[in-house]
N, C-alpha and C positions, 0 to 999 in steps of 0.2 A: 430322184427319190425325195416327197418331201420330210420337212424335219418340225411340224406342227401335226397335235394330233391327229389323228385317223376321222374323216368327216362321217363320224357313224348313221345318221340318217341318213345322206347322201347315196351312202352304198347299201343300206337294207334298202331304200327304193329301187337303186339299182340294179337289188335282188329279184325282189316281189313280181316282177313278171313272168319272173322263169320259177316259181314256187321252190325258192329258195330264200331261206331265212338266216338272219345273225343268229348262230346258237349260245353264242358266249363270248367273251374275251377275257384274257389278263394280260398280264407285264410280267418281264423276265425282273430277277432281282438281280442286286447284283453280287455276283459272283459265282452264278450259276452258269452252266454251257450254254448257250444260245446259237439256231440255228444262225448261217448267214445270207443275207438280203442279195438280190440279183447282184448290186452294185458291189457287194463284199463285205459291208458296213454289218453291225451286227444285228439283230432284230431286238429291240426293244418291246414289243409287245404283239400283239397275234390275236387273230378275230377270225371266229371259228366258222363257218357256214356249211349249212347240211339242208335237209326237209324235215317235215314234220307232218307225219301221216303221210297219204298220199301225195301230196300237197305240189309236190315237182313231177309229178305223172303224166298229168296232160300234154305240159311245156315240152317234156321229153322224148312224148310219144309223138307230138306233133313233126319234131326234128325230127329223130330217127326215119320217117315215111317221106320226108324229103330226099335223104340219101341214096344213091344209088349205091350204096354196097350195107344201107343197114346199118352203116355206124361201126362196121368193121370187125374183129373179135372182142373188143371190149368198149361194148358203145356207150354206157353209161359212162365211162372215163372219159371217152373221149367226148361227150356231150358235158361233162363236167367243167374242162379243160377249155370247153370253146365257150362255155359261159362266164367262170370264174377268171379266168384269167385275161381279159378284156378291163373287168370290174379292176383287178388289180392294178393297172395298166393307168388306166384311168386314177385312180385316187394315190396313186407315187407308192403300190406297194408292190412286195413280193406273192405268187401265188404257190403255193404247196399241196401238193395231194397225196391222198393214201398210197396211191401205185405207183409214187415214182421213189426212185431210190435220189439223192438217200433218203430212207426210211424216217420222214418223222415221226414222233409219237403221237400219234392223233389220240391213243383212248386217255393218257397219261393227261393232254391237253386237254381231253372235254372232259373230264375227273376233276380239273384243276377250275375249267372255266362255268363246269354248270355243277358242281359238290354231287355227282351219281357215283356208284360203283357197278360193278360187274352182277348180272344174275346171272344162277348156274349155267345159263346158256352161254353163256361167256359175253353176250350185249349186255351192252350197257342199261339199265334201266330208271327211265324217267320216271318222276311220281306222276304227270299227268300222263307225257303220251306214252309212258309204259315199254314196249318193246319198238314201239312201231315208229322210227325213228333214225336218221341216218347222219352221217357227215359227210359231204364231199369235197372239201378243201377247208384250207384255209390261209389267212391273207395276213401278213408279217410287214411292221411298219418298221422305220427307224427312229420312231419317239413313243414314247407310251399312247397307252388307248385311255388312261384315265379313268380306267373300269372300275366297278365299287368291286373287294371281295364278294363271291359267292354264298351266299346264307346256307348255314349247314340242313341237309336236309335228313329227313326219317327214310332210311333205305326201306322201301318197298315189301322187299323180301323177309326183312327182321321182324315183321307183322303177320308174315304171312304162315300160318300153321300147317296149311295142308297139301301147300307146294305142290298145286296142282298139274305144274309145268313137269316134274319129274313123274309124277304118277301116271300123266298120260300119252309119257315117251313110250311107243311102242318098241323102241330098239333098246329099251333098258339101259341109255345112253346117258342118262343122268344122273347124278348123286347131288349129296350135300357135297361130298369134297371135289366135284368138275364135273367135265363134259367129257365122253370118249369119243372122239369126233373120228375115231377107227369102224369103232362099231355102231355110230349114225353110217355112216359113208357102206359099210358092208350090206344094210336093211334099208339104204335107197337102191341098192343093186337087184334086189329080191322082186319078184309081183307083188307081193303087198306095201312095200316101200312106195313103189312106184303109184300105185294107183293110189295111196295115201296118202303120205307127205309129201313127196313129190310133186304129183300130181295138183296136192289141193292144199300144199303151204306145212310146215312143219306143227305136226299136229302139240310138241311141248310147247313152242312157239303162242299157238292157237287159246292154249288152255289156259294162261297166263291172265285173270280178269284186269289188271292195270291197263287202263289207257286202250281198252278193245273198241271205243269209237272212234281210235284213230288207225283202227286196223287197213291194212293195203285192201287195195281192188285186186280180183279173181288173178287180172291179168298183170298185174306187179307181183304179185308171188309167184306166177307163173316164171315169168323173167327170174327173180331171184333165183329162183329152186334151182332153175336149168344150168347153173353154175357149177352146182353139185352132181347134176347127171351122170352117174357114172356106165 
């Protein structure tokens, strides 16, 4: 592992082929819990990597059609896995993801590394790319990354009056105070569910005007949605 900071151009190049981007970093302070690094040591600082918009679609789809099993039951992960964790490997770090236990805090991290919070949908929402937006791992040094804090930003939503994202949940799934992700999941089961959201992307998702030129292709919503199929 090394112990001079994290060569951050280095690894966004080493990203940028597989349309994956640095989404953030910071540094643990001290005296707070820190995950720990392959070698044991504790992690000093953590650099976030996701996509932005489509933007890792192609790279994906490309792999996935190589596979002879499709990438298996969860190929996004596992195509995450076999990108990110090379990059880690490579630059003396540790690689962490959403699906493995233990459980890090990814949205806590990308709260802390890019200043977003939560819209009612429970995503996180950017002020440019809006909903459309992900994290696939993230890479944990043992020295700091040297990060500037985060510039506090205008949440999206506190602007927003007409909250067109709740209005045009057909499963009445949205409020100001959350998401009932019971009765989303009950009216993807239904015909109309299906041939709606389902089928053509979660329509509160869809009605959300933040960041909609960065919305997914047909067929990356398609993939998502199908996770939900019930």
């Amino acid at each position: 592992m090394r112990d001079d900071p994290p060569p951050i151009e280095e690894i966004r190049a080493a990203l940028r082929p597989h349309g994956l981007f640095l989404r953030g970093s910071f540094d643990f302070t001290d005296g707070e819990t820190v995950p720990a690094l392959a070698d044991g040591r504790p992690a000093a600082g953590v650099v976030l990597v996701g996509n932005i918009g489509g933007s890792m679609w192609a790279a994906f789809s490309a792999w996935r059609e190589g596979q002879r099993d499709r990438g298996g039951s969860d190929p996004l992960d596992t195509w995450s896995k076999a990108v990110i964790g090379p990059v880690a490997h490579r630059f003396g770090g540790t690689a962490w993801f959403p699906s493995d236990q233990p459980w890090q805090p990814f949205q806590q991290w990308a709260m802390r590394s890019e200043a977003m919070r939560p819209s009612p949908l429970g995503i996180l929402i950017h002020p440019v790319y809006g909903l459309w937006h992900g994290y696939r791992g993230a890479l944990g040094f043992a020295s700091a990354s040297e990060s500037p804090a985060p510039r506090a930003r205008t949440h999206p939503c506190d602007a927003c009056a007409f909250k067109p994202c709740i209005s045009h949940c057909p499963a009445s799934a949205l409020t100001i105070g959350g998401f009932d992700v019971g009765r989303c999941r009950s009216h993807l089961a239904t015909s109309e569910g299906r041939t709606g959201c389902l089928d053509g992307g979660c329509l509160a998702r869809s009605a959300c005007p933040v960041g909609s030129g960065y919305r997914y292709g047909a067929e990356q919503i398609r993939f998502h949605m199908a996770a939900l199929d019930v």
